[in-house]
N, C-alpha and C positions, 0 to 999 in steps of 0.2 A: 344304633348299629353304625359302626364308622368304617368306610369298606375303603381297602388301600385300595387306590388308582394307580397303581405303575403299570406302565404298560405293559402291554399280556404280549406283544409281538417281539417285545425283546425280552422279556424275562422267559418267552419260549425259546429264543434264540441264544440267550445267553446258556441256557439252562444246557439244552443239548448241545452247544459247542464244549462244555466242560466236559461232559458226560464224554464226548468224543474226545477230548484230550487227553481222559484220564484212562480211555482206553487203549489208546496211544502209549503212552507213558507205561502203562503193564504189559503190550504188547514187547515194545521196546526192549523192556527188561526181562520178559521172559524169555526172548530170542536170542540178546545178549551170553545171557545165562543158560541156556539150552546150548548155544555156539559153541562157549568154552568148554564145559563139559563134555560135550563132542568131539572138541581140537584136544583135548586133553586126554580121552579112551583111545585116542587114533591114535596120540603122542605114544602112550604106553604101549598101543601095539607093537606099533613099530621095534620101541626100544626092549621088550620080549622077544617079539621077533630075531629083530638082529642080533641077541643077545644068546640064543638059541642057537642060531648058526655057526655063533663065533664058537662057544662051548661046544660044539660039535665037531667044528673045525679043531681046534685044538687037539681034542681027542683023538683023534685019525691022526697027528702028527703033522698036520701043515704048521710050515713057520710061522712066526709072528707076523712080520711083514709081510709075508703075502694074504693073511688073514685079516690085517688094517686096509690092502691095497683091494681085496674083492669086496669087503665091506665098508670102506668108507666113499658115503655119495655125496650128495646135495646136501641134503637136509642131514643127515645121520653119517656122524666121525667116530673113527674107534684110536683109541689110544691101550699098548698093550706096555706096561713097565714090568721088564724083566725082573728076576733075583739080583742082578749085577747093578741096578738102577740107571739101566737103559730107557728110555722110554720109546717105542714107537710108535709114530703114529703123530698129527696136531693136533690142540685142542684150540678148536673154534673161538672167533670174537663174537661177541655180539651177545642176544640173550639164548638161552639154551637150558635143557632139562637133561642131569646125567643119571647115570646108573652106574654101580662098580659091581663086579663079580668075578671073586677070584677062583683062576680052575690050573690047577697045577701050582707052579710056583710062581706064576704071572698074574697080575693084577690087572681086570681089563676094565677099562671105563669108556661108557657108550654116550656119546651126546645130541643132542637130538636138539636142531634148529628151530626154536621156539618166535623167532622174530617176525619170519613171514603169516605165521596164525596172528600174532600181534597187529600186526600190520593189515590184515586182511576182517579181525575184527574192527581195528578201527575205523574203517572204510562202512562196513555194514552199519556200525551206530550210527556216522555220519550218513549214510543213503536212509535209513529210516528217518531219523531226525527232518532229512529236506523233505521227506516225502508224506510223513505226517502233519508237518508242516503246510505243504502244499495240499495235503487232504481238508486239513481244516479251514483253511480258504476256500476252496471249492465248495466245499458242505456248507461254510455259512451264506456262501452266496445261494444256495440253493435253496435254504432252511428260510432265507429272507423271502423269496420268489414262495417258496409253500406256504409257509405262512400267512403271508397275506392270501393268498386264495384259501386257505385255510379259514381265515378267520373274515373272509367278507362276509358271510351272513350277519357277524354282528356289527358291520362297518350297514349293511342295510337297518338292521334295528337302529341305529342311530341316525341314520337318514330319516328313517319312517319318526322316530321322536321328535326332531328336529322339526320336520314338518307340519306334527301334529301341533307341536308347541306356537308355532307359527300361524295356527289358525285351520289347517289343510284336514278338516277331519274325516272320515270314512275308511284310508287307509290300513291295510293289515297284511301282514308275512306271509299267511298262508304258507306256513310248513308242507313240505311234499312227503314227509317222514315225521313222527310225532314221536318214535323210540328212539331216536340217538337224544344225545346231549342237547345240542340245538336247536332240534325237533321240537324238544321239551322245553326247553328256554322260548321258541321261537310260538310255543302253543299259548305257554304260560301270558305271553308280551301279548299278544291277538284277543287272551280273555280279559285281561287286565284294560285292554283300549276297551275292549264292548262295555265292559262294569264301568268305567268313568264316562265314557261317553254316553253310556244310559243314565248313568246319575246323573248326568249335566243336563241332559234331556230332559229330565223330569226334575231338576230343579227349575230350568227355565219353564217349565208350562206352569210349575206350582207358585213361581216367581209372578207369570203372565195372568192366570187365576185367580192370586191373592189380590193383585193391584185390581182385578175387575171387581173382584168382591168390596172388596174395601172404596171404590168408586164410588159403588150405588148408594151404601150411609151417608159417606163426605158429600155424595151430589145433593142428598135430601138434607144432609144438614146444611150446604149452602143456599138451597135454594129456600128452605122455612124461614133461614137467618135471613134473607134477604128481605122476605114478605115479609116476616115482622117488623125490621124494620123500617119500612116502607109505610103499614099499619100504620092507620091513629091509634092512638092513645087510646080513644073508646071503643075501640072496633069490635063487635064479640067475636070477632074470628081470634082473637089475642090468646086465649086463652088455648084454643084448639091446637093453633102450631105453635105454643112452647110443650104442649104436650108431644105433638111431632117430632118438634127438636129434642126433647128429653130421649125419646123411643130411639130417634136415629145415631143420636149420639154413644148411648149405650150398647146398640148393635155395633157401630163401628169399634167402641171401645171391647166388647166382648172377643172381636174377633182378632184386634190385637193382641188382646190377653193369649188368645189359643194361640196367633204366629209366636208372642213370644216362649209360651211353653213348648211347644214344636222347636223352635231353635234352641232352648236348655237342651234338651231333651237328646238333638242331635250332637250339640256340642259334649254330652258326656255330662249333665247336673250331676251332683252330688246331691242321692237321696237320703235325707236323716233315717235314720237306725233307731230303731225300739219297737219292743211287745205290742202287737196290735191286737187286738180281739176281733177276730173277723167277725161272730155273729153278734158283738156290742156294737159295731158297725152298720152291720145290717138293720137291726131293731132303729139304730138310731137314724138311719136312712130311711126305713117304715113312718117313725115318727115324724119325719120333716115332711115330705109328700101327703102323709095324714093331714096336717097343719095345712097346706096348700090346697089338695082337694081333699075334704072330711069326706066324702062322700064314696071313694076312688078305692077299689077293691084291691088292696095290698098287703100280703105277709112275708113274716120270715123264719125259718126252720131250721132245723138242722144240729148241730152237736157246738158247742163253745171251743173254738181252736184258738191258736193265737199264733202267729206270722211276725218275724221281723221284719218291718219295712217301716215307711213314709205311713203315718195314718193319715195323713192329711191328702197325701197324692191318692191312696188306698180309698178314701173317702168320694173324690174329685172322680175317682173310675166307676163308685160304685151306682154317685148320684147321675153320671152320665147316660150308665146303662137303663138304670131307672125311668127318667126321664125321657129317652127314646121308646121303652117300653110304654110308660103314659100317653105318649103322643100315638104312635102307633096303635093304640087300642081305643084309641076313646075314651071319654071321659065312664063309660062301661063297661068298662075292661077289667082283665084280672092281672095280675103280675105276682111272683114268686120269687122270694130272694132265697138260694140251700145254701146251705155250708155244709162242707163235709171234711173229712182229714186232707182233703187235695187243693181245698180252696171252696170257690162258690160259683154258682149260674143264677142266671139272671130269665126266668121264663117268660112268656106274656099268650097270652090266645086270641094275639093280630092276624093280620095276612103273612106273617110272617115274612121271610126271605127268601127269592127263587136262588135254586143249588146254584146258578151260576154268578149270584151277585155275592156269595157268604163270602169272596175273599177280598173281592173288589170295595167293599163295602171301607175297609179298613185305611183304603187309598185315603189320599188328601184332596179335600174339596169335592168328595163321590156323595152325592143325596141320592136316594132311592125312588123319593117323593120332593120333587127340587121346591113346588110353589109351597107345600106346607112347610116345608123347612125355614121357606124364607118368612113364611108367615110367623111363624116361632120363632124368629129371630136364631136359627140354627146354622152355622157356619160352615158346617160338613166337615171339619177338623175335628171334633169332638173323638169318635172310635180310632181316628190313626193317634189321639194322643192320650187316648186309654189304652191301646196296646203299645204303645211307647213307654208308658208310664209300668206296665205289667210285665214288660222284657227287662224293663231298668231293675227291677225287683229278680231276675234272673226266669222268672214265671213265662206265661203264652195266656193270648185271648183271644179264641174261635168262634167263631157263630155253627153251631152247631147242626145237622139235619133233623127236622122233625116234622111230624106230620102235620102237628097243628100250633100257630105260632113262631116265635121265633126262642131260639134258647143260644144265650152267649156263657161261654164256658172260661171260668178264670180258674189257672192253674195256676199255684204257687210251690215254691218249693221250702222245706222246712219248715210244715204246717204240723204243730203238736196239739194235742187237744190239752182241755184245761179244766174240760169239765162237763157233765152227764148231758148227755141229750135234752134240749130244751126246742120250744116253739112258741110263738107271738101268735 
């Protein structure tokens, strides 16, 4: 999105002084044009008028000359040309509208001083002009004064960014109105600081967290490293801490592995695309936990569906939940993998999860049980980066209510089946 930057105080300003000049400018011309039209009905009355009189006059038998001498004034001259081609009467300089009408055998022409209308529109176009003129000066001086008090709420949103960019965080608008424009602008600006500012919150404790985590391995793999080689050569403790060392080193490097799928993860990885079979999945999920503990009560159920996704990430979620289910239960436990047309759950008949940890669980670095975790070498990343892995897939992954145990619920979307009801 590439958002034009001109400024909003003069392209309000310019905007509405056009707006006004172009009302100006039709005012102008309407009055112009209304004036004339005006001077021009009055002109004709007149010259009906006197035109009227004169034909009257005649009629009755007044002379010509005295019929030019009672009706010619200021504005309006009568001119009367006999039969003999007398004419009585002058005909005016200047500009002028006539009329001729003959009554008897005289030919009268009436003319009517058109000059001072002339002259008196010309004066009103000019007193408009100065005064539109000086209207729009005035208005922009004033559109510049409203304006800015118009537009300081967003001269403060820029203050307030300014600041925060600077370091200054806490700060917020606080709208006293949330239905105007600004309101809305100025609610939207207030949510948007709480959401970065809470991300940045909880990147830095996740930041402060990971480096404590990752301490504890690196301190136990320096401090093994140190004692061996410190060790003679025959020492039988030799053997013990490179087994130490192997353990610590692998803990640290596991937990790398989860930051760095948590940073894929957040940066937007691109998951490979193909047919998965969720319950070949599953069996084969049953089979490897088999292999690890023969003895360890584990199946899987449900209808043969198949998913486009990551089988590989698909995999990495399923052995996750697994794996917390085996721990959680004991090596005497039961665990249930279904598949259904909507995805699969993951059961177990542990102590399950209290209602208020089912969301909390999914945080970053959250253990239920901190010292067996650490004893497992469990990182506390593993469920935020199976539901990471389960939302990239477009899906959700709940831990579910249940009375006994715990049951996590994987939705996916675009799950078709592929084949009749089967079970392990």
């Amino acid at each position: 999105m590439n958002l034009r930057t001109v400024s909003l105080r003069r392209r309000v300003v310019v905007s509405v002084l056009l707006v006004l000049f172009l009302v100006l400018v039709a005012l102008v011309i309407s009055v112009d044009r209304t004036f004339a039209t005006q001077s021009s009905r009055d002109v004709d009355g007149v010259l009906v008028n006197t035109e009227n009189r004169a034909v009257e006059m005649l009629k009755n038998g007044r002379r010509p000359a005295e019929v030019v001498g009672l009706l010619t004034k200021r504005n309006v001259h009568v001119t009367i040309e006999q039969p003999n081609g007398t004419v009585i009467g002058v005909k005016p300089d200047g500009e002028f509208e006539a009329r001729n009408r003959v009554v008897g055998r005289n030919k009268v022409t009436f003319y009517a001083d058109t000059e001072a209308i002339s002259n008196a529109q010309h004066r009103l176009r000019k007193l408009l002009l100065i005064l539109g003129l000086v209207a729009i000066g005035v208005t922009g001086l004033l559109i510049v004064v409203a304006v800015r008090k118009a537009l300081a709420p967003l001269d403060a949103m820029t203050s307030l960014a300014q600041a925060i960019a600077a370091g200054h965080r806490g700060g917020r608008l606080n709208p006293s109105r949330t239905d105007t424009e600004l309101g809305r602008t100025a609610a939207a600006f207030d949510g948007m600081l709480d959401s970065l500012e809470g991300s940045e919150q909880r990147t830095r404790r996740f930041v402060a967290d990971a480096a404590h985590e990752l301490r504890t391995p690196i301190t136990g793999v320096q401090a093994v490293a140190e004692a061996l080689v410190q060790a003679p050569v025959d020492s039988p403790d030799r053997d013990q801490m490179s087994f130490l060392l192997v353990r610590e080193a692998r803990r640290a490097g596991r937990l790398v592995d989860d930051l760095l799928a948590l940073a894929q993860l957040d940066a937007g990885y691109e998951m490979q695309r193909e047919s998965v079979d969720l319950l070949g999945l599953a069996e084969a999920e049953v089979a490897r936990t088999r292999f690890v503990a023969p003895d360890f009560d584990i199946a899987a159920e449900g209808v043969s569906v198949a998913v486009v996704g990551d089988g590989q990430r698909l995999a990495q979620v399923l052995a996750n939940l697994v794996d917390n289910a085996r721990q959680a239960t004991g090596p005497t436990g039961t665990v249930r993998i279904r598949v259904d047309l909507t995805g699969f759950t993951v059961s177990d008949n542990g102590p399950g999860v209290p209602d208020a940890e089912r969301e909390r669980i999914f945080d970053r670095l959250v253990r239920l049980d901190d010292a067996r975790d650490r004893r497992s070498g469990g990182s506390g990343l593993g469920l935020a980066i199976a539901r990471g892995v389960i939302r990239a897939h477009g899906g959700d992954l709940t831990c579910e209510p249940s009375a006994q145990g715990a049951v996590f619920r994987v939705v996916l979307p675009a799950v078709n089946p592929v084949a009749t009801p089967a079970a392990l």
